[in-house]
N, C-alpha and C positions, 0 to 999 in steps of 0.2 A: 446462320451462326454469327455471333455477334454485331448484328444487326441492331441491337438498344442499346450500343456504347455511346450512344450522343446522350444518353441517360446521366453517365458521368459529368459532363456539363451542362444539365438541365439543372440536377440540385442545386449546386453552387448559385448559378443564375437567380433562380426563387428567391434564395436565403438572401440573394444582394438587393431583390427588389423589397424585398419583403422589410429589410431593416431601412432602407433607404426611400420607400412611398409611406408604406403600412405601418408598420411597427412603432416608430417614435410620435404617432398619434392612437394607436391603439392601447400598445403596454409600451413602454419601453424594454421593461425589463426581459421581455419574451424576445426581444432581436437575438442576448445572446444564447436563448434556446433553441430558436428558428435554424439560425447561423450554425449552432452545433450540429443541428441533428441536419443541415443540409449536406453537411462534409461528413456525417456519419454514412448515411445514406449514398454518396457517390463511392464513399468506400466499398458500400455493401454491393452496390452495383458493379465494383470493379471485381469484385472477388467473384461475382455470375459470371463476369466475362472472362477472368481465371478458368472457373472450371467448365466452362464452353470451349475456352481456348486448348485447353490439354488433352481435350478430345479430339483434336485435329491431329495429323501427323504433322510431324515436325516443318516439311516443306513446305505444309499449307497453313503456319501458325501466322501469315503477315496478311488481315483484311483489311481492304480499305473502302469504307463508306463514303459514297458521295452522296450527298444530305438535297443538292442542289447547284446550280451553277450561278455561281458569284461574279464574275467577272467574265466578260464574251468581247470583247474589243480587239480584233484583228487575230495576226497570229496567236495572241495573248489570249486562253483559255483557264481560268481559274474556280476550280468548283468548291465548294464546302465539303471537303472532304475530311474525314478520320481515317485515321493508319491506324490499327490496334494490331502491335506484333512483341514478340518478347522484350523489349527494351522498352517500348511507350507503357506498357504492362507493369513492368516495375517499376516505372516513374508514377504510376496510376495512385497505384496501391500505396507507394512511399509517401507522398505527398498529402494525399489523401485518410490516411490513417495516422501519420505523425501528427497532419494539420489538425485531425478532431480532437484528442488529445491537448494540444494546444488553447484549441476553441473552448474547450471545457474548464481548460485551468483560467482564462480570460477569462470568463462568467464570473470566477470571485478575485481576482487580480483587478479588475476595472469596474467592479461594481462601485455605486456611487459616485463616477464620473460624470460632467455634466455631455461627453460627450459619446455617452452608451452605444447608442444606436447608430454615427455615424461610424464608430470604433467597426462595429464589426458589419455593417457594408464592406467598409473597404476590406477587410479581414477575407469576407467573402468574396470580393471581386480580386481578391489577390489569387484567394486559389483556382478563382475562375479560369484568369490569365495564364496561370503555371498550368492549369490542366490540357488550354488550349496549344499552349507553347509542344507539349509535350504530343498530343495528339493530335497535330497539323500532320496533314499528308502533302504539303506544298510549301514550298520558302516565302511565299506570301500572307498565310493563315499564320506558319512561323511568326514572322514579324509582327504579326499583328500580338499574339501571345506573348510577343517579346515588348511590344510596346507597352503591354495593358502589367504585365510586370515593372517595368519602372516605373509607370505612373500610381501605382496602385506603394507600391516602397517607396514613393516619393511623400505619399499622401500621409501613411502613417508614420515615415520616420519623422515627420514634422508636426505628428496628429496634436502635440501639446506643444502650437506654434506660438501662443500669447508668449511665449520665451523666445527672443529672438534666435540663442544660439541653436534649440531645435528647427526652427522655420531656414536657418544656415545649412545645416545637419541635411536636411531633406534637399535643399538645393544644390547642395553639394553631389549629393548622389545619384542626383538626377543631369548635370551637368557629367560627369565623369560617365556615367552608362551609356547619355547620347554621344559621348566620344567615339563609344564600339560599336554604336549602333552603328554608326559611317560604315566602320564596316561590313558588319554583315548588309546592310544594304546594295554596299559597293559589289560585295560579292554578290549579290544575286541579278545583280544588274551583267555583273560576268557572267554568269548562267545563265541567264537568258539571254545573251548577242549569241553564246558559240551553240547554246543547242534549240534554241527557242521554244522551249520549257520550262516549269518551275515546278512539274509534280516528280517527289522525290524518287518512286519508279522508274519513270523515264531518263529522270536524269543521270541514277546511281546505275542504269543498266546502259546507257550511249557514254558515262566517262573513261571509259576502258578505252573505249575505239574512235574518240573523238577528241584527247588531249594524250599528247606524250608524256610518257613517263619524265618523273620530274624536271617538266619542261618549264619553262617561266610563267605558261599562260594557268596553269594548274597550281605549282605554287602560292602564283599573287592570289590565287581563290582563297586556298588552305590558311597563306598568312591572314588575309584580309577577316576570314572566321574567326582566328585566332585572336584579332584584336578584339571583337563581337563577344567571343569566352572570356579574356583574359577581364574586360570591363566590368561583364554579371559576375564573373567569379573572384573577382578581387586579385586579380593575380599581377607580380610589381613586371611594371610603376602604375597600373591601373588601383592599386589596395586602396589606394588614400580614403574612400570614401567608407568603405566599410567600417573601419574601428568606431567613425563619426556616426556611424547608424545606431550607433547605443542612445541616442537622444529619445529616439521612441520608447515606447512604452516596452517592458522587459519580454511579454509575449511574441509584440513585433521583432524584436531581436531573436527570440526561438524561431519563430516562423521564416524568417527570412533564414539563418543561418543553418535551418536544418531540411527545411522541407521543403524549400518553392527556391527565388531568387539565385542565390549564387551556385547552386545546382544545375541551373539551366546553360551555364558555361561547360561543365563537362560535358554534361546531356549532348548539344549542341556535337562536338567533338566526336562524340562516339557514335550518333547522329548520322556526321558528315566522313564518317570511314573511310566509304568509297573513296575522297577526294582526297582525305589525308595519307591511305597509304600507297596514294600515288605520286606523293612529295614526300621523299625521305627526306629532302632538308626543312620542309615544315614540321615533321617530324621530331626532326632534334632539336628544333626550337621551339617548338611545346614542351618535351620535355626535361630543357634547361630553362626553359620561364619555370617549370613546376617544383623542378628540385631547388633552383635558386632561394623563390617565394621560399617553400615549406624551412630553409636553412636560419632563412631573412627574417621570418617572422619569428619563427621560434625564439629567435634573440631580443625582441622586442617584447617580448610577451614574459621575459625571465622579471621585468623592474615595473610593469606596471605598476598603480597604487590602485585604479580603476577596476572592480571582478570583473565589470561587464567588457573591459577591453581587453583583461584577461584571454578573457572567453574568445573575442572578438579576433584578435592576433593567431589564438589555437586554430577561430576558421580559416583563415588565410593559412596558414603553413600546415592544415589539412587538403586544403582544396590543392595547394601544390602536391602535394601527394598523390592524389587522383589525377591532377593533368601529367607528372611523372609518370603515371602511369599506362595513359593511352598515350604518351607522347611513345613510349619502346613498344606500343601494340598490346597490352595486356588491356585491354579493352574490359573484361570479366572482371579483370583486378579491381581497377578503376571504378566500377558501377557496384561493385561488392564493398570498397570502402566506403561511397557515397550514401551506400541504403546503413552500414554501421556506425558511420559518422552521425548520423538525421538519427540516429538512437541515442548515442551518448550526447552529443551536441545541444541535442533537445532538451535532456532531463538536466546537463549542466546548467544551460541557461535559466530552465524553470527553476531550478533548485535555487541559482543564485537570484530570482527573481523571488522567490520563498523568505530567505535573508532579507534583501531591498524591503521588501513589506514588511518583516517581521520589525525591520528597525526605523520603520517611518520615511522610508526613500533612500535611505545613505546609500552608496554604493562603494566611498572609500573600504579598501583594505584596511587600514592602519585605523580604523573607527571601528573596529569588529572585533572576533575571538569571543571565547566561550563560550560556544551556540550550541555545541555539541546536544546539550543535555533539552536546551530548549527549543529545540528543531528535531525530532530525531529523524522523521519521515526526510526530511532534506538534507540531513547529515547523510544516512547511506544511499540515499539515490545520487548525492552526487559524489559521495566515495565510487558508489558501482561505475559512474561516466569518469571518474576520474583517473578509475583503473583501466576502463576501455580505450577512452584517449591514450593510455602511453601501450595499451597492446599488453597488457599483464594477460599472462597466460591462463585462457581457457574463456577468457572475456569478448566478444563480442569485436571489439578493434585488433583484436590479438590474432584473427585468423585472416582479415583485410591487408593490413600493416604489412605483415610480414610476407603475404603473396606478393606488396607491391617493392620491397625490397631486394625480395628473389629475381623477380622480372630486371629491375635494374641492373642487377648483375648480368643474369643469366641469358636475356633478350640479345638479339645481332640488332637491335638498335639499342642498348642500353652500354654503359660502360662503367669502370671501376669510380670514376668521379663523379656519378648521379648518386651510383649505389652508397659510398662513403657519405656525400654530404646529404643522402635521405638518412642513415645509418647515425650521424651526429644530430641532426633534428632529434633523435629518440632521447638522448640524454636530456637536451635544452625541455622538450615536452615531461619529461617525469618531474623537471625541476619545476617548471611558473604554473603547472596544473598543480602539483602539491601544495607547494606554496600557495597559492587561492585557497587552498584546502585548510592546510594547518594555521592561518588567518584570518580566515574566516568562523573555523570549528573549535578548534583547539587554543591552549592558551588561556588568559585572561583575557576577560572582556573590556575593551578599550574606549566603548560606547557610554552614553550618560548611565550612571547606576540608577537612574529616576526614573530613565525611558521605561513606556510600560511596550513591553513586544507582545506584537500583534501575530498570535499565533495562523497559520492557515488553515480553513476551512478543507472540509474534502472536496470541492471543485477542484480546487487548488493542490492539495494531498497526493489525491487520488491518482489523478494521469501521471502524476513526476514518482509516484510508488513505479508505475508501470510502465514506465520508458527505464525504470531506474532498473528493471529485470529484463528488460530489453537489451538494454546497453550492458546486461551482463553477459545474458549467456543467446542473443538475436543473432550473434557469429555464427554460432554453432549449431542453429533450428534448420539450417538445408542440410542437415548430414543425418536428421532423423530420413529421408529421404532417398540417403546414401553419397557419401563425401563425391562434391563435384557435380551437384544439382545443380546449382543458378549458372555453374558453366555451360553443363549443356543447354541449359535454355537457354540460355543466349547466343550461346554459338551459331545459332543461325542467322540470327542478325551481322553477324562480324566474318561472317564466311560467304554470304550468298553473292556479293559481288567482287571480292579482295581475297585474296589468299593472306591465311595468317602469319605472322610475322616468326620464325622459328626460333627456336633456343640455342642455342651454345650448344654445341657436341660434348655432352659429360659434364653439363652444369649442375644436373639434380642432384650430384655428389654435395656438392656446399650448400643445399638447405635446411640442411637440419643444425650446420654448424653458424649460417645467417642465424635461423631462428633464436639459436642460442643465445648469441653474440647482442640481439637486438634487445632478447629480455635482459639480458646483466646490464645493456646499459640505459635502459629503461629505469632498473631499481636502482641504479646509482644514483640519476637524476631521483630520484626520490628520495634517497636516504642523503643526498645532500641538501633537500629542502627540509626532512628532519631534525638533522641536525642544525640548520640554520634557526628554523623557526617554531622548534619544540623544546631540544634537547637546548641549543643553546642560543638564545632569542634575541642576544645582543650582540650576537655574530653578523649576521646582515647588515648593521649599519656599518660593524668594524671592517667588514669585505668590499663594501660600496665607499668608504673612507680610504681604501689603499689603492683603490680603481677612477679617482673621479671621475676621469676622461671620459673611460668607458663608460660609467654610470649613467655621467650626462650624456651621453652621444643616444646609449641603450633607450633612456626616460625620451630624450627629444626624436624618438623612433628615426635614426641618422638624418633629421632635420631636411626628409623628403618633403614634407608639407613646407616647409620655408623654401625648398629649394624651387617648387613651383609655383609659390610666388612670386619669388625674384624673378626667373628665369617667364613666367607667363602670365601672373597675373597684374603685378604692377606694369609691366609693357601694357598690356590689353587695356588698363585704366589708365594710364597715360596717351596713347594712342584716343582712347574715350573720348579724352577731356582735352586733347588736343582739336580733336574734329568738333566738340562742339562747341570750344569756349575759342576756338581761331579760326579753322578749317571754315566752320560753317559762316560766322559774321562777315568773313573776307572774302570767303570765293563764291561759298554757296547761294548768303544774301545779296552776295555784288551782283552776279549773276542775273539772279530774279530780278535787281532792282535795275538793269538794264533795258531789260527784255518788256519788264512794266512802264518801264520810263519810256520806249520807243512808241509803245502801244498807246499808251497816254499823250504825248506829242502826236501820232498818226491822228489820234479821235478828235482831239483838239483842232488837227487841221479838215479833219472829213467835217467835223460840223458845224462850219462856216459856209458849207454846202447846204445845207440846211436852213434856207433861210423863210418858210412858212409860206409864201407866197406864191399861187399856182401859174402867175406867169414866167416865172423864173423858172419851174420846172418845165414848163410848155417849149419856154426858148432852150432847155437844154436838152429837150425830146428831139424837138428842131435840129438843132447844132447836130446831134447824134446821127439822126435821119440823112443828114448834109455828108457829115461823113464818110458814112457806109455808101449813097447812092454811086459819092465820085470813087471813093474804091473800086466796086463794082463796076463805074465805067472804066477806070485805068486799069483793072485785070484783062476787063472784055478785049479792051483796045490791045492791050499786048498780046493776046490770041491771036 
């Protein structure tokens, strides 16, 4: 049984060779069919391995395929193995089935680019890496999936680099992710001194009996992870790079922000259970990084002009939501917002990548409105995500949300000031998603009356229709199954070596009064961005005129990007140009020019030795001969 899950990273594979050898000398335009239907295909292969999988009994749902042996160097054994158990399963299918969708809508999004065919190689070697990330059975296959992920978000956030600021964008992202990479390498280098292992088996079944309860040597693992999640998942002061990843192409921003990259920071977490819930104080600082983020960003996201940073802000104080929520242990929570988020987040992004094309590139807010009529397919797919991002009731985020709110509370690691400042996010989130909304749709149109808008085709239509029913009622398709399906299945994951984190004695009483609490202030945030930017339009500059401070503080996202310049990158280029325009001509050159100098004097004196003439060598064979003989007499003699 599930023996052909390396099937799932076989297509991807093809489809990257195929657009990257074959394809852009065959057809071009076939890469991004090849590319679709390879991500369609591991989808369909994952869903074979779904229902092989639920034919197992619960105990026996975690198999792991070893493919072969990769690594044999001492104690150090590392095979090519796949884990397929309820948790790599749902990242399978997530990733997988949002990504095609994706792929499909790229086909008419990028047609006509001169860079077709390398577009979706990487495309494809993206989900290759996320798939691998996901279905490693070893913290080594891990990192490797971890690595083949930034390189691959490197490649396309910068893919239109003849612009310097996107070939910045890309290197940006790619500098801040190898930050966490430190870590999660740091930690496995911990894992392998105390157990000398790296298969996730062995290790998650010897940490019980092999580190103290939240002792320091398990901690610094948990933290050093946490810096690994916080990097892929944008979570502060790691976010910086994310809002900058809008430089790519508007697909690459779906695909990163809903379906691969910055998912692999929770993944990672929920992952690495065993280790974290045997640090309650990593624990609590997961999540207060995730409640801070989801507070932090939300406020940032209320003054964008940018849709795409919009959007881009929404993922960051989503994803804090989800690390909120395996930080108090709701593990299920967390993994249930992440697969509704890659719903709504997806079909928001295409939607607003729908707009972007429709109006020749713009991306400004304040250059948009009146779309309504000429977009309809992108008007309510992204009404339907924009109702599920604030959790509007019966919506797809509306039944994620509000488990991870209850957990905050409710959880003996959660407490009243996670719960409250996840609970204010809901306002900040109904405000700057409507506002994107009533902006872009509604209104007068602020764009040239000449522009002729470039309707989308159904490549394009088509997927962002059907993410757009996703993200409405995708919440609510595990309760055709009976309410509290994706719990059990995954409960085996999050109980086979840790005991679960328990609730509050008599907390279930205030969820129904959360849930309530969380929709009124969800539609308040909305009906305040109504009336700013419908009902009365010239309210928002009047609001932002009696606020500057805050205005400009909000627009310059509290001026953390300046603060790490000051504070680390003008040091780092000064330090630069210190070593090479002083350091190096003074000490470095002086150095060599000693060492040269001495060598140069030595040669000069050895080859006046050298003077061509075989009696000269004869007489100093001689001399030598002379030497050595009276030594040997004067040793003998002192015998």
């Amino acid at each position: 049984m599930l023996t052909n899950a390396w099937l799932i990273l076989l297509f991807p594979l093809l489809g990257f060779l195929y657009s990257s050898l074959i394809g852009r000398v065959v057809s071009r335009r076939s890469c991004g069919i090849v590319a679709s239907l390879a991500v369609g295909a591991s989808f369909v292969a994952g869903l074979v391995a779904l229902s092989e999988m639920l034919a197992l009994p619960e105990e026996s749902r975690a198999v792991e395929t070893q493919l072969y042996t990769w690594i044999a160097a001492g104690k150090l054994s590392v095979p090519f193995s796949i884990l397929l158990d309820p948790l790599s399963m749902v990242m399978v299918l997530m990733v997988t089935g949002v990504g095609f969708l994706i792929h499909v809508y790229a086909t008419g999004y990028m047609h006509g680019d001169a860079g077709y065919a390398s577009f979706f190689a990487y495309m494809n070697l993206f989900v290759l890496s996320m798939l691998l990330l996901v279905l490693a059975g070893n913290f080594v296959l891990l990192i490797v999936g971890w690595g083949g992920v930034g390189f691959s978000s490197y490649a396309l956030i910068s893919f239109w680099f003849h612009e310097s600021k996107n070939a910045a964008a890309g290197t940006k992202a790619f500098v801040v992710n190898s930050v966490g990479d430190i870590g999660l390498l740091l930690a496995t280098f911990l894992i392998f001194v105390k157990f000398g292992r790296l298969d996730y088996t062995g290790v998650f079944s010897e940490i019980s009996r092999g580190l103290v309860f939240n002792g320091a040597y398990v901690t610094a693992i948990a933290l050093l992870l946490l810096a690994g999640a916080a990097a892929k998942s944008a979570q502060f002061p790691l976010h910086i790079w994310l809002p900058d990843a809008m430089a790519g192409p508007t697909p690459v921003s779906a695909l990163i922000h809903a379906a691969t990259m910055v998912t692999a920071g929770v993944y990672l977490i929920a992952r690495m259970n065993p280790i974290f819930m045997m640090s309650p104080t990593a624990m609590t600082v997961v999540a207060a990084v995730g409640a801070f983020t989801a507070l932090f960003a939300a406020t940032i996201g209320l003054v964008q002009p940018n849709i795409k940073r919009v959007l881009a802000y929404s993922t960051v104080s989503q994803l804090g939501y989800m690390f909120l929520a395996v930080g108090v242990g709701a593990f299920t929570s967390g993994m249930f917002h992440l697969i509704t988020h890659a719903f709504f987040k997806a079909v928001l992004f295409l939607s607003a990548g729908g707009v972007i094309h429709a109006l020749g590139g713009e991306e400004n807010l304040n250059k948009m409105g009146g779309l309504r009529k000429s977009l309809p397919v992108m008007y309510w797919s992204f009404l339907f995500g924009a109702l599920a991002n604030v959790g509007f009731p019966l919506t797809s985020g509306f039944f994620s949300k509000d488990e991870i709110i209850f957990s905050a509370f409710s959880s003996q690691r959660g407490n009243q000031i996670l719960g409250a400042m996840a609970l204010l996010s809901v306002v900040f989130t109904g405000f700057y998603v409507f506002r994107a909304f009533f902006m872009a749709f509604h209104g007068e149109g602020r764009f040239d009356p000449h522009l002729h808008i470039h309707k989308p085709g159904a490549a394009m239509s088509v997927p962002v229709a059907v993410l757009g029913i996703l993200a409405a009622v995708g919440g609510g398709l595990q309760f055709l199954a009976g309410p509290g399906t994706l719990d059990r299945f995954l409960e085996p994951v999050f109980t086979r070596y840790a005991r679960p984190v328990p609730a509050v004695p008599g907390a279930g009483m205030i969820q129904e009064p959360l849930m309530f609490f969380s929709v009124v202030l969800g539609l308040t945030g909305i009906a305040i961005a109504f009336m700013m930017y419908v009902r009365y339009p010239k309210l928002a500059a009047e609001v932002g005129a009696w606020y500057p401070r805050l205005y400009t503080l909000l627009l310059n996202k509290y001026w953390v990007d300046e603060a790490y310049g000051l504070l680390i990158v003008r040091p780092a280029l000064w330090m630069g140009r210190f070593l090479s325009d002083v350091f190096d001509p003074a000490v470095t050159d002086g150095l060599i020019g000693v060492f040269t100098g001495a060598v140069r004097a030595a040669s000069l004196g050895l080859r006046k030795l050298q003077s061509g003439y075989l009696r000269d060598y004869a007489l100093a064979v001689l001399a030598g001969a002379v030497v050595i003989v009276f030594y040997m007499l004067g040793v003998g003699g002192a015998r």
